[in-house]
C-alpha positions as CSV (number, residue, x, y, z in Angstrom):
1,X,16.8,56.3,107.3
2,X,14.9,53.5,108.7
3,X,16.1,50.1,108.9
4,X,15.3,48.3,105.4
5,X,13.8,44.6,106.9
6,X,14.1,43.0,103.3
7,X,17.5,43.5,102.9
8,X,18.5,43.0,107.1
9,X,21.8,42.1,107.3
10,X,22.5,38.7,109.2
11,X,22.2,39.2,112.8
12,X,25.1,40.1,115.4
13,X,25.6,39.1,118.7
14,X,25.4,41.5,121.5
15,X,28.8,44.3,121.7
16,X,31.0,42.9,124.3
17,X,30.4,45.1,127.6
18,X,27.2,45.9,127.0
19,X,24.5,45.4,129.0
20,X,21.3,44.2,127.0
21,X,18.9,45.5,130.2
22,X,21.2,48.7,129.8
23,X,20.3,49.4,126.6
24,X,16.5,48.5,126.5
25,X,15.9,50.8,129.3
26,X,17.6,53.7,127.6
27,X,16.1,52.8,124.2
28,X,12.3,53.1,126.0
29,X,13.4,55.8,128.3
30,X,13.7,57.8,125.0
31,X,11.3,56.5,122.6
32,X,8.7,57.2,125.8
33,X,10.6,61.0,125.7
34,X,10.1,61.6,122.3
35,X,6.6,59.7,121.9
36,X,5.5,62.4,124.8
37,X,5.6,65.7,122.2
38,X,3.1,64.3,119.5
39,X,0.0,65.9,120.2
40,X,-3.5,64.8,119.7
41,X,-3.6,65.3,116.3
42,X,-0.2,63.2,115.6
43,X,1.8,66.5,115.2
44,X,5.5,67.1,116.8
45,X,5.0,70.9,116.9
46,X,8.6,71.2,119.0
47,X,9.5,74.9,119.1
48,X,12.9,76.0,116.9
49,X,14.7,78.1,119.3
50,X,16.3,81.7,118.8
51,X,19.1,82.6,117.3
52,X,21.6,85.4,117.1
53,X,22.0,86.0,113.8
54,X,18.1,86.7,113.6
55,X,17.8,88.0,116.8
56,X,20.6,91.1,115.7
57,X,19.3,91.6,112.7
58,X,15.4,92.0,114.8
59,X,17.3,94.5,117.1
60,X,18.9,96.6,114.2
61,X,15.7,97.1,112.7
62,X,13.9,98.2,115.8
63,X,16.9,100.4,116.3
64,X,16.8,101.9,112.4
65,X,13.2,102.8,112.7
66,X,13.1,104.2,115.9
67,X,11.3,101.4,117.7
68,X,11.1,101.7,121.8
69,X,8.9,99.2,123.5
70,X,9.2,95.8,125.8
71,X,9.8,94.0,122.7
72,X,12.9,95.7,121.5
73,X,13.9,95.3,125.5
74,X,13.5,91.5,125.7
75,X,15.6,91.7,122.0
76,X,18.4,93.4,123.7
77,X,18.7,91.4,126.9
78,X,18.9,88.3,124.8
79,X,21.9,89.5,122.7
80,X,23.5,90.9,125.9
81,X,23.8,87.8,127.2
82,X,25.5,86.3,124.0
83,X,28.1,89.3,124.3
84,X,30.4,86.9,125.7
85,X,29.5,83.7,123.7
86,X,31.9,81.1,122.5
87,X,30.9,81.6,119.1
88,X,32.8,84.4,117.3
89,X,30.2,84.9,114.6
90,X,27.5,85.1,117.7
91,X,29.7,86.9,119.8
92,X,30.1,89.9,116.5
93,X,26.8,89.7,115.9
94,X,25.6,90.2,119.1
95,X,28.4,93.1,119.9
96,X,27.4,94.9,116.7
97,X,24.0,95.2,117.4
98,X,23.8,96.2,120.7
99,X,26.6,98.9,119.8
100,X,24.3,100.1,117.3
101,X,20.9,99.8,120.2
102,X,23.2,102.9,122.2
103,X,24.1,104.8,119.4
104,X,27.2,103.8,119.0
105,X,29.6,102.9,116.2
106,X,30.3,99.0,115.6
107,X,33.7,98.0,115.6
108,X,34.0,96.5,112.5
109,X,36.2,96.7,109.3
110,X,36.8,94.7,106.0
111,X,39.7,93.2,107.7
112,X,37.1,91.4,110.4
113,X,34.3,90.8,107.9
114,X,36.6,88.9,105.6
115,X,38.3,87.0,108.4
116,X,34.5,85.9,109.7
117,X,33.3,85.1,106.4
118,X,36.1,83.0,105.7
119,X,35.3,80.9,108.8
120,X,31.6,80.8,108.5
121,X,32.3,79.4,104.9
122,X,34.8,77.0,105.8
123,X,31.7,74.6,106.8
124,X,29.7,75.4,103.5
125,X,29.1,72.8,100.8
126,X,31.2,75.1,97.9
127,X,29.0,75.8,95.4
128,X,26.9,77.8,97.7
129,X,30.0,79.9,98.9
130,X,29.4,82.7,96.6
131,X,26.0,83.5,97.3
132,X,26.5,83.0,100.6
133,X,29.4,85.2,101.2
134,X,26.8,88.5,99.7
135,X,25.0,87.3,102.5
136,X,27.2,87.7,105.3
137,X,28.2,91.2,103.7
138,X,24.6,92.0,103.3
139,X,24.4,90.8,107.3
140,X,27.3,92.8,108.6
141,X,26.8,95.9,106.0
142,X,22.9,96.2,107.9
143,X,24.8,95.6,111.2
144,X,26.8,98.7,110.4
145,X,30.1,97.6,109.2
146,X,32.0,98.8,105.9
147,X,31.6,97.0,102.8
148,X,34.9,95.4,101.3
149,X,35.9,96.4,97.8
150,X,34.7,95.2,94.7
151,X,31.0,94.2,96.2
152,X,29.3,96.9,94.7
153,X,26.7,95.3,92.2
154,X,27.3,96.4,88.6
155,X,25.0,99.3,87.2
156,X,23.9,96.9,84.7
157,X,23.3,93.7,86.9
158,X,20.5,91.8,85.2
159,X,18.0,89.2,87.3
160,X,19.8,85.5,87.7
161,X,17.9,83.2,85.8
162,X,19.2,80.3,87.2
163,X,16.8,77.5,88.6
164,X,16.7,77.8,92.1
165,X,13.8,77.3,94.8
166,X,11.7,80.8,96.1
167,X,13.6,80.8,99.4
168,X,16.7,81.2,97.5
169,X,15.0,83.7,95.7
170,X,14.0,86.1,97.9
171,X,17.2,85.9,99.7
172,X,19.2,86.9,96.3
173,X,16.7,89.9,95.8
174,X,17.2,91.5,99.6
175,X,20.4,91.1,99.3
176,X,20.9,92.4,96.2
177,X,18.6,95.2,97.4
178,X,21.0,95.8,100.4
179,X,24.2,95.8,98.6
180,X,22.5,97.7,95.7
181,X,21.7,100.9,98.8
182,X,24.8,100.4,100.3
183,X,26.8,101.2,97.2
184,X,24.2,103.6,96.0
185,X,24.1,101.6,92.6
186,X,20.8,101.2,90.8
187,X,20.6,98.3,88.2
188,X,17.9,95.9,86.6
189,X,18.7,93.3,88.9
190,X,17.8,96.0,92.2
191,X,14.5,96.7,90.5
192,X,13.5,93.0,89.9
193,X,14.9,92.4,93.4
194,X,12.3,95.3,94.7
195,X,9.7,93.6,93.3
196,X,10.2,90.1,94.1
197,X,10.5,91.3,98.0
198,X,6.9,92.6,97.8
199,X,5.4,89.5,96.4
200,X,6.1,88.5,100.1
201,X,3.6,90.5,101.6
202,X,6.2,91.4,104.2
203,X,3.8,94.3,106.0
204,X,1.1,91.4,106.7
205,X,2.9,88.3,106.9
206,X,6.1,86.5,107.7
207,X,6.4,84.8,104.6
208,X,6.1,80.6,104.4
209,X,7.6,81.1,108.4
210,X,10.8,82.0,107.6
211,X,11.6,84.4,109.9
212,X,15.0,84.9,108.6
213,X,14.3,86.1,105.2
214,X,11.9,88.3,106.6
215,X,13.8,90.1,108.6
216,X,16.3,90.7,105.6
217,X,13.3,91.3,103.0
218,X,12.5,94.1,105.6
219,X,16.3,95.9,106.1
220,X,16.3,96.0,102.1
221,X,13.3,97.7,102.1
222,X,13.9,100.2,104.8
223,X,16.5,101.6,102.1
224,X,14.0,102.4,99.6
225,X,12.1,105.5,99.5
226,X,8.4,105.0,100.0
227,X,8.3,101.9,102.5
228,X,8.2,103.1,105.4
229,X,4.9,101.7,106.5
230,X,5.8,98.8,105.1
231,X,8.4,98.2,107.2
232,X,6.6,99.2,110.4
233,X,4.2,97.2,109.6
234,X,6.3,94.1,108.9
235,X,8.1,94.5,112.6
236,X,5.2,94.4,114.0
237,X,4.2,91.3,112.3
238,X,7.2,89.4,113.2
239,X,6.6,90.2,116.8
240,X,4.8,87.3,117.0
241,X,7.4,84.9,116.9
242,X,9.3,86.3,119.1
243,X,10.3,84.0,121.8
244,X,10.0,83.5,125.9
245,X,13.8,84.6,125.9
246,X,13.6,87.7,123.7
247,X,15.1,86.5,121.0
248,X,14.2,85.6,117.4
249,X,14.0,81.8,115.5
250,X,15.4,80.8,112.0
251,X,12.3,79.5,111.0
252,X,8.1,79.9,112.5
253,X,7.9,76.2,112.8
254,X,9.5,72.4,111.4
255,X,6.5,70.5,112.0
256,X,7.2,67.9,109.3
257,X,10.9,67.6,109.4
258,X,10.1,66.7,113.2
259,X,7.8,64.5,112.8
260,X,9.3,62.7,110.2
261,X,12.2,61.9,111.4
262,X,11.3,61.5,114.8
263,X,8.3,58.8,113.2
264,X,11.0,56.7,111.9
265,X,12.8,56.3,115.1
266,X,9.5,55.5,116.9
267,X,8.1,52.7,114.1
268,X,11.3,51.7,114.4
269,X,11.8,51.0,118.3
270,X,8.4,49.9,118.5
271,X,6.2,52.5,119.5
272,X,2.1,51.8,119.7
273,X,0.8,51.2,115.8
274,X,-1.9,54.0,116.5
275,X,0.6,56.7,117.8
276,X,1.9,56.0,114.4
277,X,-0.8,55.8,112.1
278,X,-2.2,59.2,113.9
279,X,1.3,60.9,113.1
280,X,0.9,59.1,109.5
281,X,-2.1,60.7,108.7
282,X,-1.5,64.1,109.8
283,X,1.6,64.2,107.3
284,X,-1.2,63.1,104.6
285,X,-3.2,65.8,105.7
286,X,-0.9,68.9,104.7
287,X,1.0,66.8,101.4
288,X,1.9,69.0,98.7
289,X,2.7,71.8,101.7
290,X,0.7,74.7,101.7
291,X,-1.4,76.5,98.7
292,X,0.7,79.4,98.4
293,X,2.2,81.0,94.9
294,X,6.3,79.6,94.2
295,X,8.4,82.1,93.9
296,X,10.9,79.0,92.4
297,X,12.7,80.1,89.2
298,X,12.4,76.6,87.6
299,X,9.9,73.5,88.3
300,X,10.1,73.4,92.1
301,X,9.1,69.8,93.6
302,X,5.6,69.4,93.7
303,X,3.6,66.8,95.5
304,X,5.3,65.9,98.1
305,X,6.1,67.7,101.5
306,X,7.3,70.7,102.7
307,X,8.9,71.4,106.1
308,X,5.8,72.4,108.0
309,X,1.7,73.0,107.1
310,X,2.4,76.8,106.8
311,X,5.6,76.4,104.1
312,X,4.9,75.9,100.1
313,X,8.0,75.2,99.3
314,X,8.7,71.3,99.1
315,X,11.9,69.1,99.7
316,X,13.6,66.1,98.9
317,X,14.9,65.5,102.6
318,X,10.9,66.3,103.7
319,X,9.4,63.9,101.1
320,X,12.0,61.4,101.2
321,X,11.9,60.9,105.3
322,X,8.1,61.2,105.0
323,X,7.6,58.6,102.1
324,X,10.3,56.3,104.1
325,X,7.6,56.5,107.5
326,X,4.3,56.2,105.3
327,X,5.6,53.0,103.7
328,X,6.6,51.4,107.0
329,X,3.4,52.1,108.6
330,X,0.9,52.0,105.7
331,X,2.1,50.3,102.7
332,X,-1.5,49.5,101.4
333,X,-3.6,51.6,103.5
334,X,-1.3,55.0,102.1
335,X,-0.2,53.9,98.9
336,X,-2.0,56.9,96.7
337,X,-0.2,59.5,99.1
338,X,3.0,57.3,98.7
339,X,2.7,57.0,94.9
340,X,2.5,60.7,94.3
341,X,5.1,61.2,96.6
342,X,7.7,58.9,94.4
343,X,6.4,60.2,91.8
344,X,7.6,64.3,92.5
345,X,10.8,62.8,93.5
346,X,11.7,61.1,90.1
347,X,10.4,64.3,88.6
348,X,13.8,65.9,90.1
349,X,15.7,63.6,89.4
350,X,19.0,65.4,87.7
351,X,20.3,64.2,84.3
352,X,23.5,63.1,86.5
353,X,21.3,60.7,88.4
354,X,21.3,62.8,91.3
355,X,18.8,64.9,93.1
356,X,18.6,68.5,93.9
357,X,16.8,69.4,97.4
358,X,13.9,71.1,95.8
359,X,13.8,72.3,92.2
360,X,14.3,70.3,88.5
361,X,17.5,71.5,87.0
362,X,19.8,72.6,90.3
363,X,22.8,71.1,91.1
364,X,22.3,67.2,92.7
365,X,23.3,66.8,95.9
366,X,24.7,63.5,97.8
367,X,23.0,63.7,100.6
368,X,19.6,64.5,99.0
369,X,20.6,61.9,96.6
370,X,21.2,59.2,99.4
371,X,18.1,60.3,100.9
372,X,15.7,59.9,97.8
373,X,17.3,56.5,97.5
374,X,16.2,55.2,100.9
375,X,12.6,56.4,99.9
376,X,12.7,54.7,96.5
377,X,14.3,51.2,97.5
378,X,10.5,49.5,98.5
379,X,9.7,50.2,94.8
380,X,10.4,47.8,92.1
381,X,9.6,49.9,89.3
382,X,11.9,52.6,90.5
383,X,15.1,50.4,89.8
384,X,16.6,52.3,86.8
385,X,16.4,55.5,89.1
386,X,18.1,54.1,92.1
387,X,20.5,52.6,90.2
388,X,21.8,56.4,88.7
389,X,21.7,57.7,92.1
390,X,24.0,55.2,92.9
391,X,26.3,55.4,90.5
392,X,26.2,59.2,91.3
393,X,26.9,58.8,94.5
394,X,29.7,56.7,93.9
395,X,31.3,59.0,92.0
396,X,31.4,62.2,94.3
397,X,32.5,59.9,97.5
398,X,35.4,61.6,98.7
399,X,38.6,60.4,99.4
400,X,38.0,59.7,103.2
401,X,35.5,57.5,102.3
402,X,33.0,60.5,103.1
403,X,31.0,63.3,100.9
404,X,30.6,67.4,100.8
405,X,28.3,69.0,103.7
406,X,24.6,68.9,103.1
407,X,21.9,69.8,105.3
408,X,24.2,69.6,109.0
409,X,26.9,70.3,110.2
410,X,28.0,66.6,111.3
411,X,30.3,65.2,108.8
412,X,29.2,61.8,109.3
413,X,24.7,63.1,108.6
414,X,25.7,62.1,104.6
415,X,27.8,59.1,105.4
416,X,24.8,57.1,107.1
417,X,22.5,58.1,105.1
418,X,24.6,56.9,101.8
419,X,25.4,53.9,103.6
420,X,21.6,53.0,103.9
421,X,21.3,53.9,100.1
422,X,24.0,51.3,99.5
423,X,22.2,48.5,101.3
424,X,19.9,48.8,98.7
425,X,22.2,47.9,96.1
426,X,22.2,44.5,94.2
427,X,24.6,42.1,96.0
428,X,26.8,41.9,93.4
429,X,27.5,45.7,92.7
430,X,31.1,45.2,93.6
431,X,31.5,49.0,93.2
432,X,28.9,49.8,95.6
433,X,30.1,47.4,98.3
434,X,33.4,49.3,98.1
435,X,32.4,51.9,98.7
436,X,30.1,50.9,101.3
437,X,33.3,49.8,103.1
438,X,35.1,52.7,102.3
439,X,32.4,54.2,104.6
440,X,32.4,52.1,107.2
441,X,36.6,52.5,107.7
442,X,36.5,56.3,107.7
443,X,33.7,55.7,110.5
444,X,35.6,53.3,112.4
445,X,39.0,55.3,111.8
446,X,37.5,58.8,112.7
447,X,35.7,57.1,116.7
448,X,37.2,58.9,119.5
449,X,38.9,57.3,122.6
450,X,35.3,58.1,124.1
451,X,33.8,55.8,121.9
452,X,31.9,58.6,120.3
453,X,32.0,60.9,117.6
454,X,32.3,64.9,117.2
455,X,30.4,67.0,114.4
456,X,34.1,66.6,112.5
457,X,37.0,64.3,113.1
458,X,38.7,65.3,116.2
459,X,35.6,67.2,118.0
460,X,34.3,66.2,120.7
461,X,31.8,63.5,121.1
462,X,28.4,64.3,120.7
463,X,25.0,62.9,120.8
464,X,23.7,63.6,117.3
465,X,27.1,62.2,115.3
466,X,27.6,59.2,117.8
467,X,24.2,58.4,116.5
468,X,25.4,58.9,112.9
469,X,28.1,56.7,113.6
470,X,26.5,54.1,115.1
471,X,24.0,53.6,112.1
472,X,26.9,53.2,109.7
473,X,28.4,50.7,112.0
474,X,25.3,48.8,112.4
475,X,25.0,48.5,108.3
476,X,28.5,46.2,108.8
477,X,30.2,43.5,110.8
478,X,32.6,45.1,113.9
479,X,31.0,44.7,116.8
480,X,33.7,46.2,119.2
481,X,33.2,49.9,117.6
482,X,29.5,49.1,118.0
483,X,29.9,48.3,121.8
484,X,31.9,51.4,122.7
485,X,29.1,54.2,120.8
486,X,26.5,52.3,122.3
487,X,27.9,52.7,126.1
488,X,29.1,56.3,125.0
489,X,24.9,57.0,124.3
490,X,24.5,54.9,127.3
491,X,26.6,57.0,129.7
492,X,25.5,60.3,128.4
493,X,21.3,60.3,128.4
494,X,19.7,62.5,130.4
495,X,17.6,62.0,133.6
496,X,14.2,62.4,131.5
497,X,15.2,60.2,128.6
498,X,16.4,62.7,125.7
499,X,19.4,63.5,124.8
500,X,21.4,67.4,125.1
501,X,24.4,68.6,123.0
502,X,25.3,71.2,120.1
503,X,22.8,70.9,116.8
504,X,23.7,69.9,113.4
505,X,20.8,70.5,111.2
506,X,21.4,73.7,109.6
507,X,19.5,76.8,107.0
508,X,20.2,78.5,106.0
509,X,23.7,76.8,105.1
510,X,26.2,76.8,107.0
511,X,24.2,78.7,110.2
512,X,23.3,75.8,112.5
513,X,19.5,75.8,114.2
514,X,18.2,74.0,117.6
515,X,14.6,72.0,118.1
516,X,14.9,69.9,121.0
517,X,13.6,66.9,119.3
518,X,15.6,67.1,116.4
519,X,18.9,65.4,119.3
520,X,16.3,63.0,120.4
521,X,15.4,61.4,116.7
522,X,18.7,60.2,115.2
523,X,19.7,58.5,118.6
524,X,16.3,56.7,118.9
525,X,16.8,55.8,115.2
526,X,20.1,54.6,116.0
527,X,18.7,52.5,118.9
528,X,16.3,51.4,115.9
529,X,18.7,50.3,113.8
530,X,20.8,47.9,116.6
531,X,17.0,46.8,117.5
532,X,16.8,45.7,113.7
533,X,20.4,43.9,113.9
534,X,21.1,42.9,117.3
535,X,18.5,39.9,118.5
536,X,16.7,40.1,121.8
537,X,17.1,44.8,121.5
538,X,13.6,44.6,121.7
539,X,12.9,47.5,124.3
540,X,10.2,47.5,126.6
541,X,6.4,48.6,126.2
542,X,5.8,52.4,126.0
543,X,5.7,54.1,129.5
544,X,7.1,50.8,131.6
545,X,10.6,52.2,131.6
């Protein structure tokens, strides 16, 4: 993510109709705004905000064991005010579930759930379709809608086998333990499923954070004789991280994810060296993630980091962003943590040169694959593996210049991030440069009239995919395109320095997620990178803007 000083680009002259003062002002307005949530002990601990789809599925379970107290009140104000959202899957969700809260029968048929599955899915990388469509069944089916045909699991359903990381895991087992009750079908795969959903500890804690799973672990087991206390117990736990609107979060916490990314930005637009090295150390502090038993079918990565102190579970886009901050603040003083980190990465690394997001043997991802490439590029001795990724990456570039969804929901999240991978290239990989500029037209091609971008081509400009944009642009030569995102993040920051607008980041796939400084980091890296390229970006000291 960060700008690579070895391999700087020559510099650029400043965008026509640009104000230099302009743009250091805004650059220190927000690296002040974003420097402002570390905490003493160089954490971002920036809350992720409620969500329907969590939030319904909270309120159905209060509902389907009876619960009555302020909590289940403060649950259903918060979907009652989403009745009317703009969001059909919200505005379903949020209609079902407060049907069900007055005893009355949801609305839905097969018709409906195979018209909103369709459109969730339509933003989904492919491969992940299938599981994710038993989701959204297992979802709606809890939510009290019919099942369509053909979804019953078969009596003799074994366990998958496949490799795949815990939190996909216990997903497939509730909702193959949802599905299984629904249908009334018993099978191997329900009883392995049954299992695996009490290795949680669901009555005593909210598994690794994730608030979603827990929430489905317990509707699965409400259907199974015997767990009744289990499940009481386990709403009561998840009580706590309910939030000041009533509503429920994706995930506990994203400690490291924030901090990483929003490190980058600040090393990058020159934020105080002991701000960083305190955020550096803190990420040392918790590396490996926490000690808790995988659940991974496979050889999860190990050794690097997870998405906050209280997950096990470790990532490529974690490690990667993480590895990418401790090298640019502490090449000597943090190379043990760095070395282990590069090497858990390589020992992911797919026979097809690509990388998974967490465990040996899954299916390589491009954006994962850019990523671990922008981590590896300060390493000599890590040639031969940047060089596959490449190559891997060249080969499933689409043919608008960009790649399949990864981790958000902004088309151009993979393109900038490949971009950066190809600056690493050797100057004469003629195949890389292509399609390096392949990237940079469908950029250029895809700006709207506002000068910004939109999460896909024709959406409206927002802050996140402007900054996207921008970065890609910055990696070339056009300075016009350059000029008009730069006033478009010029024209829209708001009066305390950050940034507002929709999120992208998204988990699970395809349901998007908002943390306030997760808008704030890719436009101060995006200030970063003209800082990097355009001479005299400088912006000023921290606080004097």
């Amino acid at each position: 993510m960060r700008p690579l000083n070895a391999l700087r680009p020559a510099p650029l002259p400043w965008p026509a109709d640009v104000d230099p003062d302009h743009v250091h002002q805004a650059m220190s307005r927000l690296r002040d705004n974003v420097a402002g949530r570390v905490d003493a002990d160089g954490s971002i601990r920036d809350e992720c905000h409620s969500r329907v789809l969590e939030s319904a599925l909270a309120l159905t379970l209060m509902t389907r064991t009876g619960t009555a107290s302020p909590a289940r009140d403060r649950v259903l104000s918060y979907l009652r005010a989403r009745l009317e959202s703009p969001q059909e899957f919200d505005r379903v969700l949020a209609t079902l579930a407060v049907a069900g809260a007055a005893g009355r029968a949801g609305d839905g048929d097969t018709d409906l759930i195979e018209k909103l599955t369709d459109a969730v899915l339509g933003s989904a990388p492919e491969f992940i379709s299938a599981r994710r469509r038993k989701m959204l069944y297992a979802v709606l089916s809890v939510l009290g809608c019919p099942l369509p045909s053909g979804v019953a699991p078969a009596p003799d359903e074994t366990p998958p086998t496949d490799p795949t990381h815990s939190w996909n895991v216990v997903q497939q087992a509730a909702v193959t333990l949802i599905l299984a009750t629904a249908t009334n079908t018993d099978s191997p795969a329900a009883d392995t499923a049954l299992t695996t959903l009490l290795a949680t500890s669901p009555a005593t804690s909210v598994w690794e954070g994730y608030v979603l799973m827990h929430l489905l672990t317990l509707h699965a087991l409400a259907g199974v004789p015997g767990q009744e206390a289990t499940v009481r117990d386990g709403l009561e736990t998840v009580l706590q991280h309910q939030r000041d609107d009533g509503g429920f979060p994706f995930i506990a916490e994203i400690h490291h994810w924030c901090a990483t990314t929003a490190g980058i930005g600040l090393a990058a637009t020159g934020a105080p060296v002991e701000l960083l090295r305190q955020m550096a150390r803190a990420l040392v502090r918790h590396q490996g993630g926490a000690p808790l038993p995988s659940l991974s079918r496979g050889t999860a990565l190990s050794g690097g980091w997870s998405m906050s102190p209280g997950v096990a579970l470790n990532d490529i886009d974690c490690t990667s962003c993480a590895l990418e901050f401790l090298h640019e603040i502490g090449p000597v003083g943090f190379r043990g943590a760095v070395r282990r980190g590069v090497d858990a990465m390589l020992a992911v690394q797919g026979e097809d040169g690509g990388f998974p997001t967490y465990v040996t043997g899954a299916r390589s991802e491009p954006c994962m694959t850019a990523a671990a490439v922008n981590a590896l590029a300060p390493h000599a001795d890590t040639a031969p593996a940047r060089q596959r990724a490449l190559n891997f990456l060249a080969d499933h570039q689409l043919a608008d210049g960009g790649f399949e969804p990864g981790w958000s929901r902004s088309r151009l999240h993979s393109v900038f991030r490949a971009r950066l991978a190809m600056g690493t290239a050797d100057a004469d990989d003629r195949r890389m440069a292509d399609a390096a500029r392949r990237m940079e037209r469908s950029v250029s091609t895809t700006q709207n009239t506002d000068g910004g971008w939109g999460m896909q081509p024709g959406d409206p400009s927002d802050a996140i995919s402007t900054a996207y944009g921008l970065i890609t642009l910055s990696c070339g030569n056009e300075t016009r395109p350059m000029g008009r995102a730069l006033s478009w993040l010029l024209d829209h920051q708001d009066a305390d320095g950050g940034y507002s607008g929709p999120p992208d980041m998204v988990g699970p796939r395809p349901f998007p997620y908002y943390v306030p400084v997760l808008t704030q980091a890719p436009v101060l890296l995006a200030f970063g990178h003209i800082r990097s390229r355009v001479p005299g970006a400088a912006p000023l000291p921290l606080g004097a803007a």
